[in-house]
N, CA, C and O atoms as a DFTB+ gen file, in Angstrom:
456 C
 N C O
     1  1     102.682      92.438      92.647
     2  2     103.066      92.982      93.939
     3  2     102.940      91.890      94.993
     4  3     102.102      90.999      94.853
     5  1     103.893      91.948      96.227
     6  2     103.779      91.030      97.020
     7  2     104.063      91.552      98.343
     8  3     105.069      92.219      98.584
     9  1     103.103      91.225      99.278
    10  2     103.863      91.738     100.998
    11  2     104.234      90.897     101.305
    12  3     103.705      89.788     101.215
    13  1     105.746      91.294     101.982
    14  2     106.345      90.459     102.712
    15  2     106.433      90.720     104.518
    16  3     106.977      91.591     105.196
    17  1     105.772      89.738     104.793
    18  2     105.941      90.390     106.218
    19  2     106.858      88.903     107.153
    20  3     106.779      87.694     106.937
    21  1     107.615      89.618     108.118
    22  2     108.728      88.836     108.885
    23  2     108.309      89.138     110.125
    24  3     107.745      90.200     110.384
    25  1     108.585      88.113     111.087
    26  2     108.163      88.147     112.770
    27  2     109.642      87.229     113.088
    28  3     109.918      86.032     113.014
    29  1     110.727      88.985     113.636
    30  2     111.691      88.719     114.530
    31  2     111.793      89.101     115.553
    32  3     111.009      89.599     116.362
    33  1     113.261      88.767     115.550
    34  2     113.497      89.087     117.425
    35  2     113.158      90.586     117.542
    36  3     113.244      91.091     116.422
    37  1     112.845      91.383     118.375
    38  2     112.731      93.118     118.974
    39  2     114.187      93.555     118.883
    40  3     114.317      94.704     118.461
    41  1     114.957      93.113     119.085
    42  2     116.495      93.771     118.863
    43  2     117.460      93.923     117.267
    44  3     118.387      94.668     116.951
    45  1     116.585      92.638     116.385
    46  2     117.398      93.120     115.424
    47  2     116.529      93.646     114.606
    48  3     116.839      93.347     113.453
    49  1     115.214      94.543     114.676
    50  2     114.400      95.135     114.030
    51  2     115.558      96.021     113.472
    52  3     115.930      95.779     112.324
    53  1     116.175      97.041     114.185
    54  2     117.075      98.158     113.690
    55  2     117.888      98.035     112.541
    56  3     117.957      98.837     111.610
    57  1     118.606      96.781     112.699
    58  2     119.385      95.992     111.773
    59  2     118.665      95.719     110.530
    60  3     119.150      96.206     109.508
    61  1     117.571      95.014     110.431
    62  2     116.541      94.989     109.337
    63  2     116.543      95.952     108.946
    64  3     117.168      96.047     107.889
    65  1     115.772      97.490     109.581
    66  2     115.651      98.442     108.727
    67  2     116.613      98.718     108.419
    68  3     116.728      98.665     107.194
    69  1     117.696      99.101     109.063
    70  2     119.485      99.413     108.297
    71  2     119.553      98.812     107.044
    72  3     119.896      99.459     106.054
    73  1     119.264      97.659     106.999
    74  2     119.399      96.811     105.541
    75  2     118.857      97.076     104.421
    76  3     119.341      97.292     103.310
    77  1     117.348      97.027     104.973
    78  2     116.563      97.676     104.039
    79  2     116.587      99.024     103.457
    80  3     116.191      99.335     102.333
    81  1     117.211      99.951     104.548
    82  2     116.971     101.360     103.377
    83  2     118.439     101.255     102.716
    84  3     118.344     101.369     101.494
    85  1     119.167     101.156     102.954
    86  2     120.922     100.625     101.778
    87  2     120.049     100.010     101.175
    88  3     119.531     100.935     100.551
    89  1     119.372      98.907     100.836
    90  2     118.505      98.374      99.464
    91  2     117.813      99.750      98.570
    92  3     117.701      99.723      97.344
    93  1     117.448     100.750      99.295
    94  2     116.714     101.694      98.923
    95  2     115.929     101.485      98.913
    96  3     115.269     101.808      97.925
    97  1     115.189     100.634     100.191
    98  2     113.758     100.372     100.175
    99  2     113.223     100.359     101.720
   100  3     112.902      99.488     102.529
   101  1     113.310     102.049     101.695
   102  2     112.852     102.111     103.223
   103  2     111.353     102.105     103.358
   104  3     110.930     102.264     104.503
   105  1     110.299     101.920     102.193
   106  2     109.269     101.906     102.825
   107  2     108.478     100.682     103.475
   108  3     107.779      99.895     102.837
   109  1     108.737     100.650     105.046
   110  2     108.804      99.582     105.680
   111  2     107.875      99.839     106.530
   112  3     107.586     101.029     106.656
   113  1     106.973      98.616     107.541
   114  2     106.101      99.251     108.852
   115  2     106.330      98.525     109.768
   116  3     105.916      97.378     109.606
   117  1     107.027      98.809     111.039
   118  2     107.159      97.706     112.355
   119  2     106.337      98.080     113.176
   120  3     106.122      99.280     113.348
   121  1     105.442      96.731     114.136
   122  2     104.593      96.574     114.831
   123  2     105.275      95.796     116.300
   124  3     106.227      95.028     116.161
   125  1     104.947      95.953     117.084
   126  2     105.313      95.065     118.140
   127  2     104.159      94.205     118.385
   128  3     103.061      94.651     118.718
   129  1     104.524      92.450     118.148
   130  2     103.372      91.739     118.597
   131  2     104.157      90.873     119.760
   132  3     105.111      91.249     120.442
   133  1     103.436      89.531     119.787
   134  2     103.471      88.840     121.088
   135  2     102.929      87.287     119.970
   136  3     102.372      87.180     118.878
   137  1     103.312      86.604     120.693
   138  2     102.547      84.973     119.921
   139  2     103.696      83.737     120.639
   140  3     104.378      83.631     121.658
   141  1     103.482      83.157     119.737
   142  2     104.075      81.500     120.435
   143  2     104.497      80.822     119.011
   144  3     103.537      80.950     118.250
   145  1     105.508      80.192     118.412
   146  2     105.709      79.329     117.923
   147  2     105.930      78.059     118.328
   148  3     105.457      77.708     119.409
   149  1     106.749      77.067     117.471
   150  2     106.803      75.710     117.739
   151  2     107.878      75.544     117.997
   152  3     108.295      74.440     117.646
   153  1     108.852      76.426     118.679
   154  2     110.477      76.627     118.841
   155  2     110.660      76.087     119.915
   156  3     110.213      74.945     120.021
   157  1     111.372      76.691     121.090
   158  2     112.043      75.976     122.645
   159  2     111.810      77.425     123.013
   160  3     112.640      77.684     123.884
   161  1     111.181      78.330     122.796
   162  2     111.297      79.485     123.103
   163  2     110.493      79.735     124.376
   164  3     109.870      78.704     124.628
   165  1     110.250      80.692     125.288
   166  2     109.372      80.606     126.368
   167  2     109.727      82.143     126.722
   168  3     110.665      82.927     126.578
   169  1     107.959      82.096     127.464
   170  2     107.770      84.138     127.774
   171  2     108.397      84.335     129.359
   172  3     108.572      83.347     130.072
   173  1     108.658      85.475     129.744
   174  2     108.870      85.617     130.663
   175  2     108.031      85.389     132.181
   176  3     106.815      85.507     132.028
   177  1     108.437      85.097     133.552
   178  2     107.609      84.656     134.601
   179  2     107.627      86.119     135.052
   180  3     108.690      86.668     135.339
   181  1     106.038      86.968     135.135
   182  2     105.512      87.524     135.805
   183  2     105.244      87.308     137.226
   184  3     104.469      86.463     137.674
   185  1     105.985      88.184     137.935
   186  2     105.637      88.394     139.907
   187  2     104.814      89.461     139.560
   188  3     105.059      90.454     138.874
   189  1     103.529      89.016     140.291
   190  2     102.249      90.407     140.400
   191  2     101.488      89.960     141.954
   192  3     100.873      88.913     142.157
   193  1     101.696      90.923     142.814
   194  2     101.344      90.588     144.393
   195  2     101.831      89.125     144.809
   196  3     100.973      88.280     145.062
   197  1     103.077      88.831     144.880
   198  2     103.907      87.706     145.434
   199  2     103.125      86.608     144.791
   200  3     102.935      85.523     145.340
   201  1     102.847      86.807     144.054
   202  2     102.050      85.387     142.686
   203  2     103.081      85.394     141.554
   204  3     103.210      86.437     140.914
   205  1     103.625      84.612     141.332
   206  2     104.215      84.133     139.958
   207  2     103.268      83.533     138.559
   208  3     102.588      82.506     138.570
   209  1     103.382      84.154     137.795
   210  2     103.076      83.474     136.263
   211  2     103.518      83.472     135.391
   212  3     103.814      84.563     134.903
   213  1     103.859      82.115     134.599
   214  2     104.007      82.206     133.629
   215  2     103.161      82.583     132.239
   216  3     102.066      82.065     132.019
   217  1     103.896      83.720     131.147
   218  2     103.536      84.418     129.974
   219  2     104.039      83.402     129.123
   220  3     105.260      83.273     129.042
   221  1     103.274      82.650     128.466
   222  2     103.521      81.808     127.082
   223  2     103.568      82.448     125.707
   224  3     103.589      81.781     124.672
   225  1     103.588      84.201     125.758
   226  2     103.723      84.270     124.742
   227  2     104.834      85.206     124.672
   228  3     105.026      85.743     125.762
   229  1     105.752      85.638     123.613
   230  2     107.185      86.161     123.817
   231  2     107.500      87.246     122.311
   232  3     107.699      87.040     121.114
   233  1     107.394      88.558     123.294
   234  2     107.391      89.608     122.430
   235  2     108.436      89.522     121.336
   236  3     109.636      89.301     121.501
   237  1     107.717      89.755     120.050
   238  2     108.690      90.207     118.535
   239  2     108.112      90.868     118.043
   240  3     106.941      91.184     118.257
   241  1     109.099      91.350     116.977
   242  2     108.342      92.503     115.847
   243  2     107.991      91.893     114.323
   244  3     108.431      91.042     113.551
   245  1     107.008      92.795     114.389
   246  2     106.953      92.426     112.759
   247  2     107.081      93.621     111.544
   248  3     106.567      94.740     111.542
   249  1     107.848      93.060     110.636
   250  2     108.109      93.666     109.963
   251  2     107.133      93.555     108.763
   252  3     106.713      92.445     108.437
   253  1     106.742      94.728     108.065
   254  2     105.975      94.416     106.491
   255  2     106.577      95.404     105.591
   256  3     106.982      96.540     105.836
   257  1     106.545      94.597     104.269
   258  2     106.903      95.493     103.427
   259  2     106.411      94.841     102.125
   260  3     106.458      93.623     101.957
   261  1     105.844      95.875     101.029
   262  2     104.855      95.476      99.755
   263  2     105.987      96.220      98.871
   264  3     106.405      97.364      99.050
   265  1     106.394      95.279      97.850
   266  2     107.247      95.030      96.914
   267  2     106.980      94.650      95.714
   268  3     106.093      93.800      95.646
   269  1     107.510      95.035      94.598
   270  2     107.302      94.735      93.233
   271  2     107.743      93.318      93.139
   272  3     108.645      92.996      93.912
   273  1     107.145      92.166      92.116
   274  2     107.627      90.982      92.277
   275  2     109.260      90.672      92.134
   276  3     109.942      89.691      92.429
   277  1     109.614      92.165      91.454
   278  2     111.321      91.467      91.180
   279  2     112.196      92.040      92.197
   280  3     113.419      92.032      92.059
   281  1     111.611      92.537      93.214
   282  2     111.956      92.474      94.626
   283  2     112.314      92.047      95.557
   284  3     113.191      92.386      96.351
   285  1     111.330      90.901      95.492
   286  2     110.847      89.932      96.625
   287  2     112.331      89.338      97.120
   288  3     112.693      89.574      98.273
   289  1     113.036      88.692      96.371
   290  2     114.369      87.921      96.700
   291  2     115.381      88.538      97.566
   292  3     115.605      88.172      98.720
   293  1     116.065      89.626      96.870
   294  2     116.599      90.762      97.468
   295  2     115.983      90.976      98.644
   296  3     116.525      90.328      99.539
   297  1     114.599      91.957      99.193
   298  2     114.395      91.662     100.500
   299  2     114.377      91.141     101.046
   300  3     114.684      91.501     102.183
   301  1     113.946      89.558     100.761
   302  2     113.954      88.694     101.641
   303  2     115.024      88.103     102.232
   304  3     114.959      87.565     103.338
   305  1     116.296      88.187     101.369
   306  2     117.634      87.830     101.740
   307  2     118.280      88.662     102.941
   308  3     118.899      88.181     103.890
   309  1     117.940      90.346     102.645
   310  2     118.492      91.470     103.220
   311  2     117.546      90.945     104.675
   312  3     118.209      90.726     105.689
   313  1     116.336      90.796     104.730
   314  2     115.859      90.845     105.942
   315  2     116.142      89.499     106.699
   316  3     115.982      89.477     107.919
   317  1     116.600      88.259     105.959
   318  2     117.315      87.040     106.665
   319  2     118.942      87.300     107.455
   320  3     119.514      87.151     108.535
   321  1     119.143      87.735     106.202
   322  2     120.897      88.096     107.001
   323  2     121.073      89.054     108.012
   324  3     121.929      88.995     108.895
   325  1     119.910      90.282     107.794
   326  2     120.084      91.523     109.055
   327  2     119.623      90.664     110.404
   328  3     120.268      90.823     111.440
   329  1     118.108      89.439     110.357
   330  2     117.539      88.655     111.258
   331  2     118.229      87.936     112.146
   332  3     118.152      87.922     113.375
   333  1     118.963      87.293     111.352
   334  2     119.895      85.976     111.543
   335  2     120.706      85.978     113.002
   336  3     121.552      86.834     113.262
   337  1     120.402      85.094     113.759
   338  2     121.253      84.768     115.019
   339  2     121.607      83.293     114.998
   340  3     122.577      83.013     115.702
   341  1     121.016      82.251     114.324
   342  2     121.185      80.651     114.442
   343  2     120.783      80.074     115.436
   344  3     120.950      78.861     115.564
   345  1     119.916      81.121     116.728
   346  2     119.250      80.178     117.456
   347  2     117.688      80.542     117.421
   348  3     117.067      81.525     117.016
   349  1     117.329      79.358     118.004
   350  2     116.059      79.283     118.170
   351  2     115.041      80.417     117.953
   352  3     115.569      81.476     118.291
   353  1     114.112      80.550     117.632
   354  2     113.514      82.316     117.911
   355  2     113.475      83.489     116.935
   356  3     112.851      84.550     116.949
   357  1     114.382      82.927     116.050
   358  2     114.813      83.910     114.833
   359  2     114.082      84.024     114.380
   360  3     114.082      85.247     114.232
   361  1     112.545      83.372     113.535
   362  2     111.656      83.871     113.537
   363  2     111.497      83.248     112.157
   364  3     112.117      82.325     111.629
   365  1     110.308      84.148     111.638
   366  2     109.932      83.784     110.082
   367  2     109.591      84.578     108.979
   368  3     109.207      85.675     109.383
   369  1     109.563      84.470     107.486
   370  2     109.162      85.030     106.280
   371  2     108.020      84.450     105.667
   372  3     107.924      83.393     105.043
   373  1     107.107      85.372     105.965
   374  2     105.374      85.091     104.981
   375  2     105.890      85.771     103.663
   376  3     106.858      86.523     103.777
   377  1     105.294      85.564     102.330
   378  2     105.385      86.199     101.620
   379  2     103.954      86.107     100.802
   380  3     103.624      84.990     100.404
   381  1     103.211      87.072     100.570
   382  2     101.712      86.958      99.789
   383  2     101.358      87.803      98.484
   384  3     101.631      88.924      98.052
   385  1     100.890      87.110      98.227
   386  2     100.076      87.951      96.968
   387  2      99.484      88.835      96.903
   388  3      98.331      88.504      97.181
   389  1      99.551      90.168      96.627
   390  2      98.928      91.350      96.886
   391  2      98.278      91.841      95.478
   392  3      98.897      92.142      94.457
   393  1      96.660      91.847      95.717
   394  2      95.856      92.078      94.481
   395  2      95.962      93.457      93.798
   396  3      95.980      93.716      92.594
   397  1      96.052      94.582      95.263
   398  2      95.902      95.863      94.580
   399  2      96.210      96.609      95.899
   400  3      95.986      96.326      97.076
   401  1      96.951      97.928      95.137
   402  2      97.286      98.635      96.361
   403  2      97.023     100.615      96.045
   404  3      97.690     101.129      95.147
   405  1      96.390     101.180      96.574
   406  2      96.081     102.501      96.411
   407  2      96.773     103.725      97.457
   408  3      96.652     103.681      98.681
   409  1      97.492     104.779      96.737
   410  2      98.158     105.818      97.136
   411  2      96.800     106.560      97.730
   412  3      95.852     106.772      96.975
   413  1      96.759     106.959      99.191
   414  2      96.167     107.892      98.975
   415  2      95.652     108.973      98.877
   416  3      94.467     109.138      98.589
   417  1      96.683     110.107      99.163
   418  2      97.070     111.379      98.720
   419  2      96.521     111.546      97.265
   420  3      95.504     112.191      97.013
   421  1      97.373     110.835      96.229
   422  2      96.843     110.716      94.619
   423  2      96.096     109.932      94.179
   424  3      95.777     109.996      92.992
   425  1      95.558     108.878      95.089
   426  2      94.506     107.563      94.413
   427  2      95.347     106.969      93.082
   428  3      94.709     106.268      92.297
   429  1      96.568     107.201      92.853
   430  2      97.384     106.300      91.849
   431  2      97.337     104.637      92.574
   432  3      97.280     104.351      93.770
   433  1      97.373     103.907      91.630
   434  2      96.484     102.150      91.750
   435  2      97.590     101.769      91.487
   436  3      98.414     102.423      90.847
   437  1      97.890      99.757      92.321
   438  2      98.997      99.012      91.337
   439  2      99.940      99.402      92.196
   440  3      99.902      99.780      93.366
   441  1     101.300      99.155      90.952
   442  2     102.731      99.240      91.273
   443  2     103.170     100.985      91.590
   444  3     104.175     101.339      92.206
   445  1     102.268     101.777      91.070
   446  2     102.467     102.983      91.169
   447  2     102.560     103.740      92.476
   448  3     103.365     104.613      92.800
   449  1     101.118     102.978      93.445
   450  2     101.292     103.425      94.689
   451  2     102.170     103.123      95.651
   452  3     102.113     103.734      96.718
   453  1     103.152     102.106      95.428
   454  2     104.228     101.613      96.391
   455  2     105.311     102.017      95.824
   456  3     106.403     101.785      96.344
């Protein structure tokens, strides 16, 4: 088993999941985070009481999803091409090793619970 988790843009989250459940693999979880890469990318300038600041960090989502190993490719493709804009910002694919995973409604272990 392996999670794959992706940090894209907030707009083509929808698109991702679109992709993913046509794979037949809607069991997916999106989070809204915030962070900084090593891109050209930059957060928006906050006005708060006629003070300006700049936010260095620039909202995306992340996507996760725990997959059987003969999976992994297929999602990861589906969630590049739904991602995909060619600029800057587009984001990235972790992919990890997942030791063990438990249902737990039934406590079924493994490949069973995903």
């Amino acid at each position: 088993m392996k999670k794959i988790e992706a940090i894209i843009r907030p707009e083509k989250a929808s698109g991702v999941f679109n992709a993913l459940k046509e794979l037949g693999h809607p069991g997916v979880m999106f989070s809204k985070v915030e962070g900084h890469g090593n891109g050209n990318e930059e957060g928006p300038e906050l006005h708060v009481r006629g003070n300006t600041y700049k936010h260095d960090l620039v909202e995306k989502a992340r996507v996760e999803v725990i997959a059987k190993e003969n999976e992994i490719e297929v999602i990861v493709n589906a969630i590049r091409k739904a991602a995909y804009t060619g600029e800057s910002g587009d984001g990235n694919i972790f992919i990890h090793s997942l030791d063990d995973a438990m249902r737990v409604r039934t406590g079924e272990r493994g490949e069973c619970a995903i």
